[in-house]
N, CA and C atoms as an extended XYZ file, in Angstrom:
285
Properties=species:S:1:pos:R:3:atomname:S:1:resname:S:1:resid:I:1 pbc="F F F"
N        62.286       12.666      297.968 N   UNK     1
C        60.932       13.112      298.171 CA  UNK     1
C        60.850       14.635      298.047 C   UNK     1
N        61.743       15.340      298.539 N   UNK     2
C        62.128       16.737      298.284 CA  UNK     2
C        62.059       17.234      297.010 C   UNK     2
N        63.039       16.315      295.792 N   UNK     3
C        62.914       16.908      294.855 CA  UNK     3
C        61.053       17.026      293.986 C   UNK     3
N        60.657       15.669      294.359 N   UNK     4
C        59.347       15.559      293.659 CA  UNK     4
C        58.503       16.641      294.233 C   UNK     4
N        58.354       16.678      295.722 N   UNK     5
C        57.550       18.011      296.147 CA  UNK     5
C        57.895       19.429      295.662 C   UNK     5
N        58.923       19.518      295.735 N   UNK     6
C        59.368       20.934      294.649 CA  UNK     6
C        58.983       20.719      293.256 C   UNK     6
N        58.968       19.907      292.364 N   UNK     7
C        58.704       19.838      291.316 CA  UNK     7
C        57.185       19.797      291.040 C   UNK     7
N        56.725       19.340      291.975 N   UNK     8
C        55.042       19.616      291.679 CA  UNK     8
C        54.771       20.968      292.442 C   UNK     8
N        55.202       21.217      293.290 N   UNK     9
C        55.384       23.387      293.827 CA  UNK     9
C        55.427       23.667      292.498 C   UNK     9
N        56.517       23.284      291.841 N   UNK    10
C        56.858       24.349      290.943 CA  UNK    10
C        56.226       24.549      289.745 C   UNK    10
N        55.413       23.383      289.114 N   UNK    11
C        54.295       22.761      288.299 CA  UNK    11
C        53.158       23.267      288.386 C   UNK    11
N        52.417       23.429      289.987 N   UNK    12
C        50.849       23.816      290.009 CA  UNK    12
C        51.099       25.434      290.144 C   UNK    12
N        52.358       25.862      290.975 N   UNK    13
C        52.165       27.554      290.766 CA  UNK    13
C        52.380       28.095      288.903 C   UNK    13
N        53.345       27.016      288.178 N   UNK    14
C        53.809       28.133      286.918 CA  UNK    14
C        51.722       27.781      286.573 C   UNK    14
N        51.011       26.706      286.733 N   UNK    15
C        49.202       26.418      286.328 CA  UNK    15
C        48.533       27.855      286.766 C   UNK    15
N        48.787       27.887      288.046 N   UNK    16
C        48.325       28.703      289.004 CA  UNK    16
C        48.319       29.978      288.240 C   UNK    16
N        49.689       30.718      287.922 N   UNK    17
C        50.092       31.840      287.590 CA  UNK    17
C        48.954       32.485      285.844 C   UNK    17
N        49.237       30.956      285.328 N   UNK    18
C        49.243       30.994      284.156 CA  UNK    18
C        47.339       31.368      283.927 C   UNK    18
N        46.860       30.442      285.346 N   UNK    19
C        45.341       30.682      285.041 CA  UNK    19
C        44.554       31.750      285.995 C   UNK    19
N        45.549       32.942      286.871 N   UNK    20
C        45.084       33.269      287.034 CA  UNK    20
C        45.377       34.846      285.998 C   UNK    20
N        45.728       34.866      284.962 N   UNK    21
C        46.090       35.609      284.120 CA  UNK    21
C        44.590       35.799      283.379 C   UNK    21
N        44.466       37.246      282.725 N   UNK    22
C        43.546       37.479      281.892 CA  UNK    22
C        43.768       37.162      280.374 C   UNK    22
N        42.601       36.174      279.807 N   UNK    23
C        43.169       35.845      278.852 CA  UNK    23
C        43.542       37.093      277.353 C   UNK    23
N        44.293       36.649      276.860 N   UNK    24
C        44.359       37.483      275.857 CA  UNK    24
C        43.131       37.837      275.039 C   UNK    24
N        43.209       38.871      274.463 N   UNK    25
C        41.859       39.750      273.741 CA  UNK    25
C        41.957       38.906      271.818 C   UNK    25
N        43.291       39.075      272.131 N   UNK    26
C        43.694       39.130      270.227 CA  UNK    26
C        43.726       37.216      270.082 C   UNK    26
N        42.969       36.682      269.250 N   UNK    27
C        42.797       35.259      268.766 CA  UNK    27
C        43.928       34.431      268.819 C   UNK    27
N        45.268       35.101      268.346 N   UNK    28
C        46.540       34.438      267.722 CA  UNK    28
C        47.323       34.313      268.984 C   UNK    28
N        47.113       35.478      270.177 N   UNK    29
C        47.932       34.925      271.083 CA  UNK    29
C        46.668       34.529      272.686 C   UNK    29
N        46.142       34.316      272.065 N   UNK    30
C        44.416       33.544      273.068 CA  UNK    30
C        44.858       31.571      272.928 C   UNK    30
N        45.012       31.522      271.406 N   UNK    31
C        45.660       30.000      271.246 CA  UNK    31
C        46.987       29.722      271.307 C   UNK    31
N        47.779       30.964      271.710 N   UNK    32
C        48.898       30.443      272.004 CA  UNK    32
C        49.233       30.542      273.661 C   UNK    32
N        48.196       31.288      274.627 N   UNK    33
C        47.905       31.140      276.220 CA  UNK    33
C        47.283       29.751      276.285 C   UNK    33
N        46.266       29.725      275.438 N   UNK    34
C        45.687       28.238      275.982 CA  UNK    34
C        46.362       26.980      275.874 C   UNK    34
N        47.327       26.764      274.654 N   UNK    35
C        48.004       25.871      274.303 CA  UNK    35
C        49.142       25.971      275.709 C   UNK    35
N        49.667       26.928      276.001 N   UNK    36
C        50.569       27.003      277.216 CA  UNK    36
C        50.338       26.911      278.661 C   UNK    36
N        48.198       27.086      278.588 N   UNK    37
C        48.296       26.813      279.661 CA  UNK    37
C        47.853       24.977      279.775 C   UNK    37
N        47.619       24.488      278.585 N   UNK    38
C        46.871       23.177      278.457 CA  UNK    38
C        48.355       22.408      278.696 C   UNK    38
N        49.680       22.775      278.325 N   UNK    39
C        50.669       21.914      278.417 CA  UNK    39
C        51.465       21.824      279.954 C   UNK    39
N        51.041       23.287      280.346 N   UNK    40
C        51.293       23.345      282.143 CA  UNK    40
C        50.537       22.277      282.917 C   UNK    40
N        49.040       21.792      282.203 N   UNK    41
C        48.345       21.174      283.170 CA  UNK    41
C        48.892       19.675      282.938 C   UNK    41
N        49.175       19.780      281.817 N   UNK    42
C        49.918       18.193      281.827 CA  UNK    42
C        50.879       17.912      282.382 C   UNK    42
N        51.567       18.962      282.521 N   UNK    43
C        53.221       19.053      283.449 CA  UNK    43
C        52.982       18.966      284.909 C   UNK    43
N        51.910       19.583      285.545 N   UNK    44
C        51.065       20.003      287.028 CA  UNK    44
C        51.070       18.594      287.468 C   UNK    44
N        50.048       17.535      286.230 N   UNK    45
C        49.493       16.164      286.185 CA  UNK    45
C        50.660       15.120      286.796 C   UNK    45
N        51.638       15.109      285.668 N   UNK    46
C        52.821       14.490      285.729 CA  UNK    46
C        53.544       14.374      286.873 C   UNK    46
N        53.534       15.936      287.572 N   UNK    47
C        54.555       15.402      288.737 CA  UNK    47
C        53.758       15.536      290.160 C   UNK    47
N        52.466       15.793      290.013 N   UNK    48
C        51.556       15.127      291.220 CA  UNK    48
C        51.805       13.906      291.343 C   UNK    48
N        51.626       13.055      289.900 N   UNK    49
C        51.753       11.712      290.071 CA  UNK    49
C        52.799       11.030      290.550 C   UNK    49
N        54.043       11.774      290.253 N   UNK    50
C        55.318       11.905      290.646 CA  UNK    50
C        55.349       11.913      292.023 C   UNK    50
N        54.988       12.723      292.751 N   UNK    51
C        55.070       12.938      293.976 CA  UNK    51
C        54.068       12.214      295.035 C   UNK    51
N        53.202       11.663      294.393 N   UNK    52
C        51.628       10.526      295.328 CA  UNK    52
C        52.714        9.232      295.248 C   UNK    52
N        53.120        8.834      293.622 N   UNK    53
C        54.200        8.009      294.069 CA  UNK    53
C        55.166        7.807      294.820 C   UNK    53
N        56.176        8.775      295.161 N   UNK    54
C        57.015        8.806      295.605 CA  UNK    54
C        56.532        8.949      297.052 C   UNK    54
N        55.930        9.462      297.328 N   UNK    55
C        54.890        9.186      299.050 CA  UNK    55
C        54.841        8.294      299.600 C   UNK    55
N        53.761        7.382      298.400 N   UNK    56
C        53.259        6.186      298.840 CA  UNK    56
C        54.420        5.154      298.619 C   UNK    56
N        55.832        5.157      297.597 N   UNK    57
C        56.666        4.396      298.184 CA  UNK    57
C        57.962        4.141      299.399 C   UNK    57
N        57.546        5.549      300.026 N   UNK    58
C        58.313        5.968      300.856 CA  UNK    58
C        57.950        5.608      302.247 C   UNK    58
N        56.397        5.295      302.242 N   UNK    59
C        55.885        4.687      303.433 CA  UNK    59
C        54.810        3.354      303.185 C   UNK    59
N        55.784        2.304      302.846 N   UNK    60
C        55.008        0.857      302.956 CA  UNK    60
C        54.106        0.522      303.930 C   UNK    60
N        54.927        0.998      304.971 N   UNK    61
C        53.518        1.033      306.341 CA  UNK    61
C        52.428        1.849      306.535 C   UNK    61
N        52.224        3.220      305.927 N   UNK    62
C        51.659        3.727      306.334 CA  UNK    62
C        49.925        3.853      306.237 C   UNK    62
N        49.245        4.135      307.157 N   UNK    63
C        48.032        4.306      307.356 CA  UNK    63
C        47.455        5.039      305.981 C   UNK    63
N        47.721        5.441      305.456 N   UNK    64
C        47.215        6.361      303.934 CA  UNK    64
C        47.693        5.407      303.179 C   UNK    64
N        48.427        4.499      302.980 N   UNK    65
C        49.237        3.973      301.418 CA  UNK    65
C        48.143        3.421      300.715 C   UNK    65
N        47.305        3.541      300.755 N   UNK    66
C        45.982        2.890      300.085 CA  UNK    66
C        44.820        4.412      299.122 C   UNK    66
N        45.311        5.608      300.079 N   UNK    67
C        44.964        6.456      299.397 CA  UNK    67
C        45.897        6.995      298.120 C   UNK    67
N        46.862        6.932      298.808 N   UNK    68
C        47.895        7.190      298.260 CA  UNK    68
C        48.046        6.481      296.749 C   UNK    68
N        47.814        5.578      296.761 N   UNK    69
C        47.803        4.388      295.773 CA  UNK    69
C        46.485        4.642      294.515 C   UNK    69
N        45.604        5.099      295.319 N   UNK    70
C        44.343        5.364      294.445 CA  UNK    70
C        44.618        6.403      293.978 C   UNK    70
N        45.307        7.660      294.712 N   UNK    71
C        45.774        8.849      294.257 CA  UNK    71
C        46.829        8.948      292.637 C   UNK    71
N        47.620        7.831      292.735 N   UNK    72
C        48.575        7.627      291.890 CA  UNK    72
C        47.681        7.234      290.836 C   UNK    72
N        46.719        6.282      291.040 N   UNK    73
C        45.844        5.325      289.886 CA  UNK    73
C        45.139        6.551      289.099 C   UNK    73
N        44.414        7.292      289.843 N   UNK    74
C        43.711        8.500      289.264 CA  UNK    74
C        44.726        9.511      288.590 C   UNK    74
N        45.597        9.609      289.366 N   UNK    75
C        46.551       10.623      288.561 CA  UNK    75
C        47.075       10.454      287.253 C   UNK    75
N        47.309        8.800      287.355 N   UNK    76
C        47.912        8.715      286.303 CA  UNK    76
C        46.785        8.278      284.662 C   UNK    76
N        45.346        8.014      285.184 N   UNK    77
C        44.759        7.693      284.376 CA  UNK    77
C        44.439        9.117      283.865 C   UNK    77
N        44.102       10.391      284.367 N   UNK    78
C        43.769       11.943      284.083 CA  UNK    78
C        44.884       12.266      283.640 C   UNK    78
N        46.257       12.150      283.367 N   UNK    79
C        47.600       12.306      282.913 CA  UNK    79
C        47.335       11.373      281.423 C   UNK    79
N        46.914       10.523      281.439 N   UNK    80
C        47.043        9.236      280.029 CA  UNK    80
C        45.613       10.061      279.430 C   UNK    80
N        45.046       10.141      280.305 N   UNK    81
C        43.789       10.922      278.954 CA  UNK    81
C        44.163       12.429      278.555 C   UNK    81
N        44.594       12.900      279.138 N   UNK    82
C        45.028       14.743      279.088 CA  UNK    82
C        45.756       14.538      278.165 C   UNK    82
N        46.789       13.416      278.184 N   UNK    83
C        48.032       13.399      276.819 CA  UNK    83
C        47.134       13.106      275.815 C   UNK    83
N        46.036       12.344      275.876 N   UNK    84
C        45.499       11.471      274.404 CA  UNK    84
C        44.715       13.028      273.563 C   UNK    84
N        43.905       13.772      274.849 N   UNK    85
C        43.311       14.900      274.057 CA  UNK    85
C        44.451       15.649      273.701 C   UNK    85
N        45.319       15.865      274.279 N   UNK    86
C        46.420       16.684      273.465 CA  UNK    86
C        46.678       16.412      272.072 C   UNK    86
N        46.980       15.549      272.560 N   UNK    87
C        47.537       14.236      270.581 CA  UNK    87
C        46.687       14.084      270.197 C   UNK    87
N        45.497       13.776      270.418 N   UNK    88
C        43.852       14.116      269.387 CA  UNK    88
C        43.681       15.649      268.802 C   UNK    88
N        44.330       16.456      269.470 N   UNK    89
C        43.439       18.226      269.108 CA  UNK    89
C        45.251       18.584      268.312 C   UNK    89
N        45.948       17.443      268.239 N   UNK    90
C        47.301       18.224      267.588 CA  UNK    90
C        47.149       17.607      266.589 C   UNK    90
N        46.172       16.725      265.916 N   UNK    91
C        46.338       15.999      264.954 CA  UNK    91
C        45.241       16.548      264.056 C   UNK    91
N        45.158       17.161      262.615 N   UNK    92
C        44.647       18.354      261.853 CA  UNK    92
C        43.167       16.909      261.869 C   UNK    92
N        41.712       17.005      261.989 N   UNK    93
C        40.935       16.651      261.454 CA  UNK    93
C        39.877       15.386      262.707 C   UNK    93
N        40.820       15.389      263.803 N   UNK    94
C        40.972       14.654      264.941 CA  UNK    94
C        39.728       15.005      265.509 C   UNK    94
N        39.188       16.598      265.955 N   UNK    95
C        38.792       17.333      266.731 CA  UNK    95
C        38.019       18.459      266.007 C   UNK    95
């Protein structure tokens, strides 16, 4: 459970860092911040989900495992669409 909570620490601060940055002025490296920060949020996505899982299987009994559970469902459906716009806007004619 440790490792997943560090891994989503370490996921929403590199988001965090990345968006609280001013974006670049010059075009060429404006799409290469956004592209880096659009692939952080998928990484952020990933191991939230990572970690709601690993929660909610860590406590079968618990009074939340039902949030917990919805937490995972949502996470992982905003994770499956975030990847699809990715792979839609990487594909020349898509977007």
């Amino acid at each position: 459970m440790e490792a997943a909570a560090t891994q989503a620490e370490t996921a929403t601060a590199a988001l965090l860092r990345l968006t609280r940055e001013a974006p670049p002025a010059d075009p060429e490296q404006l799409a290469d911040w956004l592209d880096a920060s659009a692939a952080q949020l998928g990484t952020a996505l990933t191991h939230l989900t990572a970690l709601c899982a690993t929660l909610r299987d860590a406590t079968p009994l618990s009074f939340h495992r039902p949030q917990l559970a919805d937490c995972v469902d949502h996470l992982t459906r905003a994770t499956a669409s975030w990847n699809q716009l990715r792979a839609d806007h990487a594909c020349p004619g898509v977007l």
